[in-house]
N, C-alpha and C positions, 0 to 999 in steps of 0.2 A: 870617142868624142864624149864628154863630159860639160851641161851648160848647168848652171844653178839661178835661182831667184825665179823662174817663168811663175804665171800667176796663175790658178784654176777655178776658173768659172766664166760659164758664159762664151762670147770669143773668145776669151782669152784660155777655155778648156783647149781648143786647138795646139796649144804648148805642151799638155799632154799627149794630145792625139800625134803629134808632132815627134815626141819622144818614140814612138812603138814606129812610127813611118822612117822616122831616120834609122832606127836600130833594124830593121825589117830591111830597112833601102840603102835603106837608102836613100814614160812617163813616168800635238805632240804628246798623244794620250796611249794608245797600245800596245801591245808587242809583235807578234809575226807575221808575217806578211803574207798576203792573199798572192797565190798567181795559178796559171794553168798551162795546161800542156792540152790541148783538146783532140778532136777529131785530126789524123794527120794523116796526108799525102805521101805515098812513101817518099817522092823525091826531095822533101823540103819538111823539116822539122821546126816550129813556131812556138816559143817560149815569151810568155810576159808576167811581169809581178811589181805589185804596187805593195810600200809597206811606211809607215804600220796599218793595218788591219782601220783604224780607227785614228780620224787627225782632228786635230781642234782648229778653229780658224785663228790662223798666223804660226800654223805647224808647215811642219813640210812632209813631203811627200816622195821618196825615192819610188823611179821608176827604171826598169831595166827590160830591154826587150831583147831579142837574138833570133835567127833563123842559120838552119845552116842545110846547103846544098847537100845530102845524104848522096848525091851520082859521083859518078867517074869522070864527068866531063861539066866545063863551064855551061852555063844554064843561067838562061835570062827568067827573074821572076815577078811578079806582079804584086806587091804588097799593100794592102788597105786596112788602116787604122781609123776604128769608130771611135767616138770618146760618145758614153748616152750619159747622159746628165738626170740628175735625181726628178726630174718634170716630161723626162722620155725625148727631150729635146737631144737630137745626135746631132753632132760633126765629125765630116772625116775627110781625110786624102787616100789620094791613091799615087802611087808611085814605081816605077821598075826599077829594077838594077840587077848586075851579072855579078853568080857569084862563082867563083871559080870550083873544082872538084873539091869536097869537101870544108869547104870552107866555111865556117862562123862568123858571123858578123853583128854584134853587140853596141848596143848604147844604156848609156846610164845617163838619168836625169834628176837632179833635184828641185820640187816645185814647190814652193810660196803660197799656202791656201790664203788669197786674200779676205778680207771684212766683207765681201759683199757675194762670197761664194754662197750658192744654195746649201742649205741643210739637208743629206739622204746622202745614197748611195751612187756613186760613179762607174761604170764601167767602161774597162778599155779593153774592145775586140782587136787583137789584129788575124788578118785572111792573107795568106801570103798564095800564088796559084802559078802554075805553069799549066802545059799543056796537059799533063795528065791528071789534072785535080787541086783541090785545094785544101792548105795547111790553117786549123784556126787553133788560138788561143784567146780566153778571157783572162783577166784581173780586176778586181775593185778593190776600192777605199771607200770609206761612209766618214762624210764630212759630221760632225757633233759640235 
């Protein structure tokens, strides 16, 4: 799934948070892009990146997230997407979805920093969990 234009800030950062939730379940000045692989559960692997590194307002923002089921068998899992905002202000969802044995399940998003985003640093946690633990990854962007 691929959506373009969403706008970040504020509520409307949920369009971010939004992008690591749908990619989990089911987010024009720099260069490379920030992402993470963090602390992980063996059964579920959580991958996210936001780039470039640094965006101007009225840049855009590519976000890409993915988890993938590491077991032998389909597995319901629980994934939650933080957007913290440069004022420590969070939004998030939570969401479940099954993924089958080994399975990947990816989104990419392009976002719209609108005129009236905060100036700082954004971060998007996503927590993906089943029964035996939970999978986290970070990424930021700093809005300039």
């Amino acid at each position: 799934m691929h959506r373009t234009g969403k706008r970040l800030a504020g509520v409307s950062a949920l369009g971010l948070a939004g992008v690591a939730v749908a990619v989990v379940l089911f987010a024009a000045s720099t260069v490379s892009a920030t992402s993470g692989i963090g602390t992980q559960n063996p059964d579920v692997t959580v991958k996210v990146s936001l780039s470039p590194d640094v965006v101007s307002i009225g840049g855009t923002v590519h976000g890409e997230a993915s988890a993938t089921n590491n077991t032998n068998r389909r597995k319901k899992f629980t994934a939650r997407a933080t957007l913290t905002l440069p004022n420590g202000s969070k939004y998030s969802e939570t969401r479940s979805r099954y993924l089958n044995a080994g399975e990947t399940y990816t989104l990419t998003e392009d976002l719209v920093v609108p005129s009236y985003a905060p100036l700082g640093t954004y971060y998007l946690t996503i927590a993906v969990s089943d029964n035996r633990g939970t999978s986290r990854a970070t990424a930021s962007v700093t809005v300039q």
